[in-house]
C-alpha positions in Angstrom: 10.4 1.5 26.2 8.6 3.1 29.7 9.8 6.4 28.4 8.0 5.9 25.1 4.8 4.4 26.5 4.6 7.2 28.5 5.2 9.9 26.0 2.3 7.6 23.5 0.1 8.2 26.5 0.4 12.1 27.1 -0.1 12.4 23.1 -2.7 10.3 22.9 -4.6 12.1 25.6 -4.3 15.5 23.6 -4.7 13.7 20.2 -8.8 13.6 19.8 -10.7 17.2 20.5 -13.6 16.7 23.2 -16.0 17.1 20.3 -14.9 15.2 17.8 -14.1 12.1 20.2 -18.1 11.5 19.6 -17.8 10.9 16.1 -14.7 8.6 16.5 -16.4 7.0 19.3 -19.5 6.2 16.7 -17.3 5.2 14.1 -15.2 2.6 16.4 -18.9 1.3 17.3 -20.5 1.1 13.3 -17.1 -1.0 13.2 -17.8 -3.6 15.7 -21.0 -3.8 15.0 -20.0 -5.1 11.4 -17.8 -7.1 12.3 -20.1 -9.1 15.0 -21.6 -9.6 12.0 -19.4 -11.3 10.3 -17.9 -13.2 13.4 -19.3 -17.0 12.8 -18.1 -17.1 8.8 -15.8 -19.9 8.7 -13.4 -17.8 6.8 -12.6 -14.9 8.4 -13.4 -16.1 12.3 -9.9 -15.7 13.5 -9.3 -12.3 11.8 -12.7 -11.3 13.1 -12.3 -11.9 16.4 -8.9 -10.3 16.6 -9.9 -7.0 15.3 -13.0 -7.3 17.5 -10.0 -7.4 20.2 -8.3 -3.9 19.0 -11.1 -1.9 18.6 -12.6 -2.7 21.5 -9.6 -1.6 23.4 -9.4 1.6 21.1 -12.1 3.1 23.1 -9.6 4.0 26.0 -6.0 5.3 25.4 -5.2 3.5 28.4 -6.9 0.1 27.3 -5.3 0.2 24.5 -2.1 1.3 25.9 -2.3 -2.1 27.9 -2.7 -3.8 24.0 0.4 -2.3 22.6 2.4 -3.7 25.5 0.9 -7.2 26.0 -1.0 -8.2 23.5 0.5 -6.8 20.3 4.2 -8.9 21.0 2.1 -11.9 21.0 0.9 -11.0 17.9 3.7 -10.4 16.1 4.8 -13.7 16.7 1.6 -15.0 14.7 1.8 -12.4 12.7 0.6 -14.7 9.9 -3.3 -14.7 11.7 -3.2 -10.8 11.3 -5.6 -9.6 8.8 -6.6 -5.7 9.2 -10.2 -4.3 8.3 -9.6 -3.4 4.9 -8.4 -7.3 4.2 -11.8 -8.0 5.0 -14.8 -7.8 2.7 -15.6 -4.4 4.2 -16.3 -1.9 0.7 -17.4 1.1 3.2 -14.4 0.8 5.6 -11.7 0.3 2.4 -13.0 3.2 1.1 -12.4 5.1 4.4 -8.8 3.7 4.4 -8.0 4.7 0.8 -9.5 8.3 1.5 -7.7 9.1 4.7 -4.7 7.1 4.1 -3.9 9.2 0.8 -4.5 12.5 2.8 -1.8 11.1 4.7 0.6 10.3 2.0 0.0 13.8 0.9 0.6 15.4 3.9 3.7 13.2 4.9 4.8 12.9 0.7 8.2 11.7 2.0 6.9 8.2 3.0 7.1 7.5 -0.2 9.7 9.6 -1.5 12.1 6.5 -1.7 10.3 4.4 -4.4 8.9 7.4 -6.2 12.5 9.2 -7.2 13.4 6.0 -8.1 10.8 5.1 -10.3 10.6 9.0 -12.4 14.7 7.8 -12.9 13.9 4.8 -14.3 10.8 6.6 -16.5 13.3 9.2 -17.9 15.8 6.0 -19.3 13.1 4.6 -20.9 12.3 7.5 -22.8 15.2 8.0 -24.3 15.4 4.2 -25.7 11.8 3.6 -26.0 9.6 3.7 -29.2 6.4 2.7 -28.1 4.4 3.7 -25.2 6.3 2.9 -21.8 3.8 0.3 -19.5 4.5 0.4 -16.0 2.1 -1.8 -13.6 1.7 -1.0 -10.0 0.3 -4.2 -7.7 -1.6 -3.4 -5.0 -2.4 -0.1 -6.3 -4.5 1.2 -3.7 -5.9 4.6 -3.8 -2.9 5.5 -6.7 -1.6 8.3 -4.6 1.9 7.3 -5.3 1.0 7.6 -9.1 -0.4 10.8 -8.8 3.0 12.1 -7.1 4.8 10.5 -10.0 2.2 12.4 -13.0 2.6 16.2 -11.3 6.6 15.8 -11.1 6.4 14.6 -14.6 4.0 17.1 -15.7 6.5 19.9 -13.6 9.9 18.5 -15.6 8.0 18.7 -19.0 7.9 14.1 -19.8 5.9 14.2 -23.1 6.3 10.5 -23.6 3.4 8.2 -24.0 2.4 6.4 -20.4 0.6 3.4 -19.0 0.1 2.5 -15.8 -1.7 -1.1 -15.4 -3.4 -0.4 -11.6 -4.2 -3.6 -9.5 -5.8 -4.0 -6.5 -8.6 -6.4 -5.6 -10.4 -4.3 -3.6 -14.0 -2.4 -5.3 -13.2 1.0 -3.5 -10.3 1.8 -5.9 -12.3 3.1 -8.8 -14.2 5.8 -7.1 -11.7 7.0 -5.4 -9.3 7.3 -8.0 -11.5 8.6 -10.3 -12.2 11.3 -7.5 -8.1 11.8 -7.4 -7.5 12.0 -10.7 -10.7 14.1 -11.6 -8.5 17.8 -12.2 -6.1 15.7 -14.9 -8.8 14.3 -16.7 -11.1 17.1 -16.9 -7.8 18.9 -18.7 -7.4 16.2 -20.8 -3.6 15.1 -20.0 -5.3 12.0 -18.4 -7.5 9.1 -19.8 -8.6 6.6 -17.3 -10.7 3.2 -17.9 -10.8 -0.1 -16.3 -10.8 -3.9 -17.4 -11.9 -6.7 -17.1 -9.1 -9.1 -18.2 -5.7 -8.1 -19.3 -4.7 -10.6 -21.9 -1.9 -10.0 -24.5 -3.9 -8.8 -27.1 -5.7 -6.9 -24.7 -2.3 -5.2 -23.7 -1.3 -4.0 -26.7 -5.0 -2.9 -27.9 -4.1 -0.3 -24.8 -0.8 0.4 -25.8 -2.4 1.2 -29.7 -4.4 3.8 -27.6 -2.0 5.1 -25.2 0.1 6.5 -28.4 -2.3 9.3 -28.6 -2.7 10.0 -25.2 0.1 11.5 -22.4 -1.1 9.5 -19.7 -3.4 6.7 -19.7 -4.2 4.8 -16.6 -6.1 1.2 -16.6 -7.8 -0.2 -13.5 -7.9 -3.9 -13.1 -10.6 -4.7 -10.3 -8.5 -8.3 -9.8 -5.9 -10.0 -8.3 -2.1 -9.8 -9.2 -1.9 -13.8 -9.7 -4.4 -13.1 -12.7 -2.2 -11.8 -14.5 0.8 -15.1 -14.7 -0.6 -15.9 -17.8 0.7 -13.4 -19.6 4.0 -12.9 -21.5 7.1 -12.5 -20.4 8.6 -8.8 -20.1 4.9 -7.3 -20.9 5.5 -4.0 -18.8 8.6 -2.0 -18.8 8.5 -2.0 -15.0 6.1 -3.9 -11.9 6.5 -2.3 -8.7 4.3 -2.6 -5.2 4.0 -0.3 -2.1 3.5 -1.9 1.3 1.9 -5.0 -0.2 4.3 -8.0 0.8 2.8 -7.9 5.0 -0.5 -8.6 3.3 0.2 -12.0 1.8 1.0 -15.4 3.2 4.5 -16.5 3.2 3.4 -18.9 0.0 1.6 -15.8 -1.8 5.4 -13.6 -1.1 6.9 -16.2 -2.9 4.4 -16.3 -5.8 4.3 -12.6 -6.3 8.5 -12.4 -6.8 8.1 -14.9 -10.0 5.5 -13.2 -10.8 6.8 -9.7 -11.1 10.1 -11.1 -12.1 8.6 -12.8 -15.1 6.5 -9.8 -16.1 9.0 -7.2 -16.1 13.0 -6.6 -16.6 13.1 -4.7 -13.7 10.7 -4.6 -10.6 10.4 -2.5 -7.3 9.2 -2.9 -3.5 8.6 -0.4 -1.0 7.6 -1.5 2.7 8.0 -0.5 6.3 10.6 -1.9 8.7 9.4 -3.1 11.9 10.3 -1.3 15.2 8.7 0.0 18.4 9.4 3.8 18.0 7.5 3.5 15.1 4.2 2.2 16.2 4.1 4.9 19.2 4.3 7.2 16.6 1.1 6.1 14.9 -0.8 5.9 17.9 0.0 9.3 18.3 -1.0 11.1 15.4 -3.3 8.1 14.0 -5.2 8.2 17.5 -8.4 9.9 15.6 -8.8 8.1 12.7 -9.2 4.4 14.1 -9.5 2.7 10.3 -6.1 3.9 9.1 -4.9 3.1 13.0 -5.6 -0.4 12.3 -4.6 -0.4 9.2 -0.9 1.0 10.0 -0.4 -1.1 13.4 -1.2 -4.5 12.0 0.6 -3.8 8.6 3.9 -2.6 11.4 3.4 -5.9 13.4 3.6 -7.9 10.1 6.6 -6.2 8.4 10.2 -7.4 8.1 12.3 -6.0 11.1 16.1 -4.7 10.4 17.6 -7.8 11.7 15.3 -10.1 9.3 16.2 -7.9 6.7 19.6 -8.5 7.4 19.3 -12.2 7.4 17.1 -12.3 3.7 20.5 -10.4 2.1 21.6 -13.9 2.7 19.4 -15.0 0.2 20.0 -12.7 -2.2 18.0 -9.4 -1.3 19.7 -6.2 -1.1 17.5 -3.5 0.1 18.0 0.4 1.1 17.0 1.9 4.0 15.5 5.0 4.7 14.4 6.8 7.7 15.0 6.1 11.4 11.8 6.7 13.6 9.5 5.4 10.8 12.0 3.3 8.5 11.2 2.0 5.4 13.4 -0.7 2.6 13.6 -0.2 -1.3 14.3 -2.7 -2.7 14.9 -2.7 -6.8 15.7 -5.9 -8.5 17.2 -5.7 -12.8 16.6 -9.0 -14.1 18.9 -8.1 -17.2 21.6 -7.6 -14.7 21.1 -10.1 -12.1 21.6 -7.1 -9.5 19.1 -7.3 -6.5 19.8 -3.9 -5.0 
């Protein structure tokens, strides 16, 4: 633990170039600054006042140093209170997050690796036993940078089978920057993209009649997950989130496995796994962009460690592993099967 501290220190002091430690520096104050002014809503106070707490310690690598060690443990053992910026109703800062966190997922494409393999094998058996156009729906979609790793493979291995993603994610920033991602698949035509509303059945297959003629269709719907309970069972061929569970309360965790088992034979979860060598590795190389550094350290202080993985296989989960200095679980449930691997 000293030895990592220490080495989180000497990176972090070589981690921001003299210049650009202005800009950071103005960013970490336009942050505060919004978030004073949001401090006495009744609904976010606590969440307020602890990221008041972290980026006010961000200034300093030291400071914050001092956070990581003392005040972060306590955290983690509240880890329910945590809410990080883009949980608040911050448009500006998600938008920042979505940006530099899919720059990341780029530049680091095996973080999600695990989930995405498993996924293209799951899209190849369809194809061979599906008629109709195959409907995957992704919770929590985010920027979509996962589903734009998933359309180049397929476009490289030749899939010419009708696809619909359903993309979900509360949060307004998604639209323009997806659209932004996508923009080189579109303008070629091998992508349509439009959003919606409400996503009823009839409303489902009016975008399945139209996916036919297209190779990949994507729909955004600007809403929550739980919107869509109403709908029939086994509407998409697949449901599957990315580090979404640390988000929601313990009730909301419990809501979103019915849901996703309901709407789909088979479902998927990708998430980190808790641990300390981890989180100085963040603070390293996440020491300059202080959105997707809050972002990444409260999401790690409210994942599932190994050992509490360990103890939900008694309840039924079965997850994978992967990774050892920034470890993440796959976990794949088959309703049809009753495996929960």
């Amino acid at each position: 633990m000293v030895l990592a501290v220490i080495g989180c220190l000497i990176g972090l002091s070589y981690a921001v170039p003299y210049k650009r430690n202005f800009k950071r520096y103005r960013q970490i104050k336009a942050i505060l600054a919004d978030l004073e002014a949001l401090r006495d809503h009744p609904d976010y106070q606590d969440a307020v006042n602890i990221n008041i707490e972290f980026f006010r310690v961000l200034r300093f690598p030291l400071s914050y140093l001092w956070w990581l060690m003392f005040r972060a443990p306590r955290l983690r053992r509240e880890r329910l209170r945590i809410r990080e910026l883009a949980d608040l109703p911050f448009p500006g800062w998600q938008d920042e997050l979505l940006e530099t966190l899919s720059w990341f997922e780029i530049w680091m494409g095996r973080i999600l690796r695990p989930i995405r393999q498993e996924i293209i094998r799951e899209l190849e058996r369809l194809r061979k036993i599906k008629k109709e156009p195959i409907v995957i729906a992704s919770f929590g979609c985010g920027g979509m940078e996962l589903e734009r790793q998933i359309l180049y493979q397929l476009l490289r291995s030749r899939f010419n089978f009708p696809l619909l993603v359903i993309g979900v994610d509360y949060s307004p920033a998604i639209k323009d920057v997806i659209s932004r991602k996508f923009a080189n698949l579109v303008s070629k035509g091998m992508l349509e993209i439009e959003t919606a509303s409400r996503l009823g059945a009839d409303d489902l297959n009016k975008m399945k009649e139209r996916a036919k003629g297209r190779r990949f269709s994507i729909v955004l719907f600007n809403t929550d997950a739980f919107e869509l309970q109403a709908l029939p069972e086994n509407s998409f061929d697949l449901v599957y989130h990315t580090r979404l569970r640390h988000h929601l309360s313990l009730e909301e965790r419990d809501r979103l496995d019915k849901l996703t088992i309901h709407l789909a034979p088979k479902f998927m979860e990708l998430d980190d796994v808790y641990n300390i060598p981890g989180i100085m590795i963040e603070s390293t190389f996440l020491w300059r962009f202080p959105v997707v550094l809050n972002g990444g350290i409260f999401s790690y202080l409210r994942d599932f460690s190994k050992k509490e993985l360990k103890t939900l296989e008694g309840r039924g989960w079965q997850v994978n592993i992967y990774g050892r200095l920034l470890p993440c679980y796959l976990r794949v449930y088959e309703k049809g099967s009753g495996t929960n691997r």
